[in-house]
Every structure is written in structure tokens, then in C-alpha cells.
C-alpha positions as CSV (number, residue, x, y, z in Angstrom):
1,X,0.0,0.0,0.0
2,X,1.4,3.1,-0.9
3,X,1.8,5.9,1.8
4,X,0.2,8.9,1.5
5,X,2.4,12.0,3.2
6,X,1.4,15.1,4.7
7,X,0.3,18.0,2.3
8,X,2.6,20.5,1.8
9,X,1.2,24.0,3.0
10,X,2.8,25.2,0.0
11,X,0.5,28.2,0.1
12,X,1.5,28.9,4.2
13,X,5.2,29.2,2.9
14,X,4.0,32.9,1.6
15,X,3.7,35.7,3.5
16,X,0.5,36.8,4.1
17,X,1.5,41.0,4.7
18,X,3.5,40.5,1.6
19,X,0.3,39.6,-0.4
20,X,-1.5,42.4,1.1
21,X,1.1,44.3,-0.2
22,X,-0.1,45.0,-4.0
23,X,1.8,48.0,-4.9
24,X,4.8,50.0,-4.4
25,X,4.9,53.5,-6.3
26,X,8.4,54.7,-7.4
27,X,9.8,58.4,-7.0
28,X,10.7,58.2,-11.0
29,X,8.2,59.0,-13.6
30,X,5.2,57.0,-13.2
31,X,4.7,54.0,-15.5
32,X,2.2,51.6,-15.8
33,X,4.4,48.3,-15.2
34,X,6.2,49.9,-12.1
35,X,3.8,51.6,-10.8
36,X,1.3,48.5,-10.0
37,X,3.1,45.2,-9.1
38,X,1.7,42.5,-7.1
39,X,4.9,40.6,-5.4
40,X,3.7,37.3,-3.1
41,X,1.4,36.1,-6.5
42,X,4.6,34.6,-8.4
43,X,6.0,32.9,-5.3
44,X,3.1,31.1,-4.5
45,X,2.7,29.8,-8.4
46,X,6.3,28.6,-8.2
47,X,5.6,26.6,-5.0
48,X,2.7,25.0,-6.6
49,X,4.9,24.4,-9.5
50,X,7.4,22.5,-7.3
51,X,4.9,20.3,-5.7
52,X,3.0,19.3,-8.9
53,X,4.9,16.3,-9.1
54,X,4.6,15.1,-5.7
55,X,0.5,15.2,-6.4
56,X,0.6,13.7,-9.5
57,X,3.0,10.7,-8.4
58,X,0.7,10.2,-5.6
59,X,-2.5,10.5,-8.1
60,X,-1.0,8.6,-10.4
61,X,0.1,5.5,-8.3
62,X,-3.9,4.9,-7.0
63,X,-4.9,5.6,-10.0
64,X,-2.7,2.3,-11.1
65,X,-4.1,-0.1,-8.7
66,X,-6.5,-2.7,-9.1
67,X,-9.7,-2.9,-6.8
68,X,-10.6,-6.5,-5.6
69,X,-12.5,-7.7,-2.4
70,X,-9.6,-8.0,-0.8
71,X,-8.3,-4.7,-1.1
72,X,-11.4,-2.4,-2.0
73,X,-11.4,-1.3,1.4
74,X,-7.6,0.2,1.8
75,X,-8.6,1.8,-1.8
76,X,-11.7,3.6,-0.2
77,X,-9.1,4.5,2.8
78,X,-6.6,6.1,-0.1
79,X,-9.3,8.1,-1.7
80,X,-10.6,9.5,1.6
81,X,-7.2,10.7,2.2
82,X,-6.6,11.9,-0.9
83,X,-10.0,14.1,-1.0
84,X,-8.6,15.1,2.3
85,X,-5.7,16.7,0.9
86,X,-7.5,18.1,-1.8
87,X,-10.0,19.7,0.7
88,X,-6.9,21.2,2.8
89,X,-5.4,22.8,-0.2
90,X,-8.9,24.1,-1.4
91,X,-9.5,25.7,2.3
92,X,-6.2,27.8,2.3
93,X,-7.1,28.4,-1.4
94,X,-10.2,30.1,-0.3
95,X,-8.3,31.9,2.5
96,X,-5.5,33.1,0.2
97,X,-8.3,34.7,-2.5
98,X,-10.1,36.5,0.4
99,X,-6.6,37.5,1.9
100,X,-6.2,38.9,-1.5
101,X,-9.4,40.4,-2.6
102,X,-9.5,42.3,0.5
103,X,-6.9,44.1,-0.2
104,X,-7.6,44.8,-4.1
105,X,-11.1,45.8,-3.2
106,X,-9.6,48.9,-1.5
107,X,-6.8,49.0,-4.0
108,X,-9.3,49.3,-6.6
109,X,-11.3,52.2,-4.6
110,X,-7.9,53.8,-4.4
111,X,-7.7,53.3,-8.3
112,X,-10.6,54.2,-9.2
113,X,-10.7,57.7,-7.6
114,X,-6.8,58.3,-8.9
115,X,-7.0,57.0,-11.8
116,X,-10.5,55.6,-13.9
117,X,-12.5,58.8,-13.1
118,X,-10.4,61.5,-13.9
119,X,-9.6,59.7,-17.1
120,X,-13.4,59.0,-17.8
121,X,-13.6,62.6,-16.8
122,X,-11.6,64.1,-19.3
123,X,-12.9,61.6,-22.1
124,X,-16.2,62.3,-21.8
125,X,-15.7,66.2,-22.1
126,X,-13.4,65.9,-24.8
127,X,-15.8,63.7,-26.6
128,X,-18.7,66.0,-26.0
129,X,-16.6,68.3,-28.1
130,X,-15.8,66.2,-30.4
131,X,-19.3,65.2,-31.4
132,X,-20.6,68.9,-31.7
133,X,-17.4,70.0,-33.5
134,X,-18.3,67.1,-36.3
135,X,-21.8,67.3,-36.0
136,X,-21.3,71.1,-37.5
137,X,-18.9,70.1,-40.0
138,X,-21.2,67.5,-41.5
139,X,-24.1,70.5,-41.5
140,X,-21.8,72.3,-43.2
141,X,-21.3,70.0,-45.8
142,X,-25.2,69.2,-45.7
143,X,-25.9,72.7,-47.1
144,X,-23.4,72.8,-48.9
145,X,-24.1,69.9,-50.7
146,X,-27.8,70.4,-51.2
147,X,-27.4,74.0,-52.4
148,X,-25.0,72.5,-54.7
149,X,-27.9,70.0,-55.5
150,X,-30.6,72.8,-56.2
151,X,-28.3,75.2,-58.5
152,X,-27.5,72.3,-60.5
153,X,-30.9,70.8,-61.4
154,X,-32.4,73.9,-61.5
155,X,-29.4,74.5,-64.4
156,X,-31.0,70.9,-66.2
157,X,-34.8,72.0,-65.9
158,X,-35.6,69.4,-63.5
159,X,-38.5,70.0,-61.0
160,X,-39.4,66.7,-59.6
161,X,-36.6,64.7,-58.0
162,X,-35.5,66.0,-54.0
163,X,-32.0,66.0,-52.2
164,X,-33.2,62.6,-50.3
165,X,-33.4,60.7,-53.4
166,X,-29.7,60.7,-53.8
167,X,-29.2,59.2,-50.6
168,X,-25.8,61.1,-49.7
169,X,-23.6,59.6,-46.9
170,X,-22.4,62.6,-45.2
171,X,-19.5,61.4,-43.1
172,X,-16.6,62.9,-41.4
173,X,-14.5,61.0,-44.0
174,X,-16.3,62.1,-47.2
175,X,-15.5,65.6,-48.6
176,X,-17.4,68.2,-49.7
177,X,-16.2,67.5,-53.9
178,X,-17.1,63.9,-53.4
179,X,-20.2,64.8,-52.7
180,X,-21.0,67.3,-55.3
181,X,-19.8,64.6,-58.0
182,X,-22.3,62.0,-56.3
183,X,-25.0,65.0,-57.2
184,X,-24.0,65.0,-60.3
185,X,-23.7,61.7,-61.6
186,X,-27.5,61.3,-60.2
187,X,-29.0,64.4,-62.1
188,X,-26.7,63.5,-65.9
189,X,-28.1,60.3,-64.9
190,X,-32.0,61.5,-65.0
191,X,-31.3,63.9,-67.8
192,X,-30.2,60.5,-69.8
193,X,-33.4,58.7,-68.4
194,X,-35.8,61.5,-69.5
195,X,-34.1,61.3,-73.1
196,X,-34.7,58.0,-73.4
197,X,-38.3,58.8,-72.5
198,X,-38.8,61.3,-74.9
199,X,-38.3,58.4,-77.7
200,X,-41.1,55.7,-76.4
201,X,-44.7,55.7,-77.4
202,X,-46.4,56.8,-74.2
203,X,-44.2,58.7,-72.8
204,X,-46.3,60.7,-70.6
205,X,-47.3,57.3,-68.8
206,X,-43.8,56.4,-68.6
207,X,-42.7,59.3,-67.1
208,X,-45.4,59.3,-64.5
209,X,-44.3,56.2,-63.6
210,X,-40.9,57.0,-64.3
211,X,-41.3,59.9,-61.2
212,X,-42.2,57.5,-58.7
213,X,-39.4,55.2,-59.1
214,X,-36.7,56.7,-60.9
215,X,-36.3,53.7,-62.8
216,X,-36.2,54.0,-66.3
217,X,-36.5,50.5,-67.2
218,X,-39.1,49.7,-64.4
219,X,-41.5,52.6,-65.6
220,X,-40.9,51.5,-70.0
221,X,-41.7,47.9,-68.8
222,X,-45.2,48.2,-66.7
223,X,-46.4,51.1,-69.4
224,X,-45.5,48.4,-72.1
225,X,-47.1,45.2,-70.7
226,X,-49.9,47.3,-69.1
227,X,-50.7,48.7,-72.8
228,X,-50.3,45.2,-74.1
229,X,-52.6,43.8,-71.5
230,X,-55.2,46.6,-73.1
231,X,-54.6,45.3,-76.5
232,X,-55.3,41.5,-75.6
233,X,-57.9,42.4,-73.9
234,X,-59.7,44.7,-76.8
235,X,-58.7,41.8,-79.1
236,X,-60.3,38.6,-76.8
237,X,-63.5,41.1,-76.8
238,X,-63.1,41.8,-80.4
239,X,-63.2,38.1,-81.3
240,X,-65.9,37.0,-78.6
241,X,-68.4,39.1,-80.3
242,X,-67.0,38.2,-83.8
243,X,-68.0,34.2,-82.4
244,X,-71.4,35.4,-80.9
245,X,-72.6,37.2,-84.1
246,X,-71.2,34.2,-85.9
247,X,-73.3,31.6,-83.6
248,X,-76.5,34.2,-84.0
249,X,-76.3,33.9,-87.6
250,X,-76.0,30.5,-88.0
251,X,-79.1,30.3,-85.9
252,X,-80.5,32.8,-88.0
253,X,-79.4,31.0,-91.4
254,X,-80.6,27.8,-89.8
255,X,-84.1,29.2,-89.1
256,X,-84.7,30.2,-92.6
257,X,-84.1,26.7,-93.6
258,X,-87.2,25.3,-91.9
259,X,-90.9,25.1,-92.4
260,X,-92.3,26.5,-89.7
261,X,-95.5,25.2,-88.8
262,X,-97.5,27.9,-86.4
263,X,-99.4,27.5,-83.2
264,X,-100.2,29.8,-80.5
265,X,-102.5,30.0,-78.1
266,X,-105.9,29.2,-79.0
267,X,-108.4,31.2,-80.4
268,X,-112.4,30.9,-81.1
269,X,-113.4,31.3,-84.7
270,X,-116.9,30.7,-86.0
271,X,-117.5,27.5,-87.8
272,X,-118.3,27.3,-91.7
273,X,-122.1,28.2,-92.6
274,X,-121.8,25.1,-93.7
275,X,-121.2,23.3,-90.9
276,X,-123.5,25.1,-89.2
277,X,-126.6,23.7,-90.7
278,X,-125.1,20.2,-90.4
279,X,-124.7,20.3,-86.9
280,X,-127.7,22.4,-85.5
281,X,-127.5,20.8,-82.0
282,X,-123.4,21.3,-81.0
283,X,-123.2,23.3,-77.7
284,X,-119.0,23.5,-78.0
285,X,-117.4,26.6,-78.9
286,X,-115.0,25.7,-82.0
287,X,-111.2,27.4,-81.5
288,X,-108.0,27.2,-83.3
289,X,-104.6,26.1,-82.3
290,X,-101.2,27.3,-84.1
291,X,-97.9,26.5,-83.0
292,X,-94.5,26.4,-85.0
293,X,-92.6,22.8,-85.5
294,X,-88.2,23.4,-86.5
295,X,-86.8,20.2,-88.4
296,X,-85.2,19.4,-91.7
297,X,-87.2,19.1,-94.7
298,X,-87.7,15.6,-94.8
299,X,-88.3,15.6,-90.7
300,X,-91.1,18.3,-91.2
301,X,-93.1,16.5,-94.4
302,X,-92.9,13.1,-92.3
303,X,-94.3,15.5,-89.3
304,X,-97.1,16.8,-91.4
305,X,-98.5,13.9,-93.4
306,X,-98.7,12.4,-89.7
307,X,-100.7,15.4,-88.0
308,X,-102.7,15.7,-91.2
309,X,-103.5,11.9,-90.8
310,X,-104.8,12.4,-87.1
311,X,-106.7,15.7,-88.1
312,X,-109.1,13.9,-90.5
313,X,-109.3,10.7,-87.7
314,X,-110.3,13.0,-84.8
315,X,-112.9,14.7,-87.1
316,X,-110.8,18.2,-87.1
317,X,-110.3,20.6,-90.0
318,X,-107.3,22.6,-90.7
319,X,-106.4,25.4,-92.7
């Protein structure tokens, strides 16, 4: 069974005043990496440093050994202690870190009063006048820039376009000539467009919609399709009543083909004076019936011999 020592108060080995200690100021020219030195730190990472090896023998060796019945129990034993040294150096660990932030919480008082708030101080004014010193040098080059803007389109005869729509990125950066040549490339630019606009067919729909975009080929395209649309449209109405006067005179032509045969609604008409004197006792009023029968030729004789056959069996007359 291996033995397991003592743990070395490593950390006991510094002292504690020492760590306290966080700073020494020198009578030379203050600088940063003189001016704020912690001392005790290093020694204690150098002790730790020396007894890595110890720990990691000692690790090392139980984690090598095989558990069995018989020995489980000594292994529990070995990890006990060894939690137990790791527990020891944890608690003076602890004790070192609040030794430590103790002092560097009034260190960094000290600090801050000496050192972040003046600093923050003097930043914050001199960025206060910073910011108003660009702010008026980009309103300079603001009205500048659209003055600029209004001579020159005023100069091309343009009324409708603004000093938005050019979308100018006024930065510190960007100079004042910069800008006037952005302003100018955008008005040639429209000048060009409203040439090109002159030469279509519908212009004046083009440039309407040409004014709300700014985009030349945008504003040709919808006027084009939407006049083509207008076109299909006349011609699909144009050919649907070409189909229905077509259908009306077929029906038309088709009527005229036929021997119409009439009927109506029936009428009373007075019986021949024949008749009359034949038939002395009838008490029936006699009426007439007309009504109109479509078919082919051949359809209509065929219909006509067979009516004409039922008149004369039923006793009727027919004119």
C-alpha cells in the first residue's frame, strides 16, 4: 500500500502582509508596469509548480491499482485521504483569494478615484466636443451639398426629384467635392433617363411612372405590358363578339331553312255556314290552335302527313 504524506502548506510558505502588499509606487516618472506590481502572487505559483509532481505521483500510483474484495477497502481509505488533501489545499485556497481580494477591493477604490474617473472625466468632455465640433462640420457639408444640388438641377430643368433621393452619406471621411460629384452623376443620370423617355410611345405614362421610381427600365416595362394587356384584352372582346354574331347567324341562317309550322294559343273562330246547318245541336265553342314545329325538310313533311292523318281521324279541319 502506498503511503500517503502530509500535504505541503505550500501556500503557508508565503507571506500573508506580503500579499497584502499590492503596490509600491516609485519616485521616478510614473509608469504603468512599475507603478502596480503585485509581489507574493509569483512565489506562490512557483511553490505550486514545485509540488505538482509530488501530487501527480501520488494520483498517479492509486490511479494504477486494481480494486478486488480484498483490497477495495484500503482503496476507499486512499481516496478519503486523498479528498482530504484536496480539501486542505482548497481551504487555504479560499483563505489566500479572500486575503487577497480584501486588499484589491480597497486597491481598486484607491484606483478608481486616482485613476478611472479622472480619465473617464476628461474623455467624456473631450468627446462632448468632439461630437458637436463634427456634427457642425457635416451641416456644413449638408448645405453645402444640397445648395449644390438645387443650383445644378435647377441649371438641367428638373423640377421633380429631391436631395433625399440621392441618398448622400455625409460622413466625417467624405469631402465636400465627393459629394457634389455623387450629385451630379445622379442628375446627368436622369437627364439621360428622361431622353430616353422622350423616344417611347407613351411617354407621358412612362414618365409618371418613371417619377415615382426613378427607374427607367421599371417605368418602360409596366407602361409596355400594361398597354399590351389593353390590347389582348380589346382583341379577346373583339373576337368574342365576332363568335357570338357568328353563332347568331348561324341560328339565324338555320331558321330560314325550316318550315315552320304555327301555333299559338288558341283562339275561337266561328264555324263554316256550312257546318252550321249540319250540326244544329253542337253546344262546344270551336277554337283554333297554331304552333311552330323546326326540323329538316324531310323531318317536317314526315311530321305533317302524320298530323294531317290524325286531323281527318279525330274529325278536325285545318287550314
Amino acid at each position: 500500500m502506498t503511503k500517503i504524506t502530509e500535504p505541503v502548506n505550500l501556500l503557508e510558505t508565503a507571506d500573508m502582509e506580503e500579499v497584502k502588499n499590492l503596490s509600491t509606487v516609485n519616485d521616478a516618472e510614473p509608469d504603468s508596469t512599475d507603478l502596480i506590481q503585485v509581489a507574493q502572487i509569483p512565489v506562490i505559483i512557483e511553490n505550486l509548480k514545485l509540488v505538482k509532481s509530488e501530487i501527480e505521483k501520488k494520483v498517479n500510483t492509486a490511479c494504477e491499482m486494481i480494486c478486488t474484495d480484498e483490497n477495495y477497502k484500503e482503496i476507499k481509505k486512499l481516496r478519503s485521504s486523498l479528498n482530504k488533501e484536496f480539501a486542505e489545499f482548497e481551504t487555504r485556497r479560499k483563505a489566500v483569494k479572500s486575503e487577497i481580494i480584501t486588499p484589491y477591493e480597497a486597491f481598486e477604490t484607491v484606483y478608481k478615484d486616482c485613476v478611472t474617473n479622472p480619465y473617464k472625466k476628461a474623455d467624456s468632455a473631450l468627446k462632448g466636443k468632439i461630437n458637436a465640433t463634427e456634427q457642425e462640420l457635416k451641416r456644413i457639408k449638408y448645405e453645402k451639398s444640397m445648395s449644390y444640388f438645387e443650383e445644378y438641377k435647377k441649371s438641367l430643368g428638373i423640377d421633380f426629384v429631391t436631395y433625399e433621393q440621392v441618398n448622400l452619406n455625409i460622413t466625417m471621411s467624405v469631402s465636400l467635392k465627393k459629394l457634389k460629384e455623387t450629385i451630379k452623376t445622379f442628375l446627368d443620370k436622369v437627364m439621360d433617363d428622361l431622353k430616353l423617355i422622350a423616344t417611347q410611345e407613351h411617354k407621358d405614362e412612362i414618365l409618371y411612372e418613371y417619377k415615382r421610381s426613378l427607374n427607367v427600365s421599371v417605368a418602360i416595362t409596366s407602361v409596355t405590358e400594361r398597354y399590351k394587356a389593353i390590347e389582348e384584352e380589346k382583341a379577346r372582346a373583339e373576337a368574342e363578339r365576332a363568335e357570338r354574331e357568328k353563332a347568331e347567324q348561324a341560328v339565324s341562317n338555320t331558321l330560314h331553312e325550316y318550315e315552320p309550322f304555327v301555333a299559338n294559343v288558341p283562339e275561337e273562330v266561328a264555324p263554316p255556314v256550312e257546318e252550321i246547318s249540319e250540326q244544329p245541336q253542337q253546344d262546344e265553342k270551336v277554337l283554333s290552335l297554331s304552333f311552330k314545329v323546326y326540323g329538316t325538310k324531310s323531318q317536317l313533311k314526315d311530321f305533317a302527313l302524320t298530323v294531317k292523318q290524325l286531323i281527318n281521324e279525330r274529325g278536325l279541319r285545318y287550314e
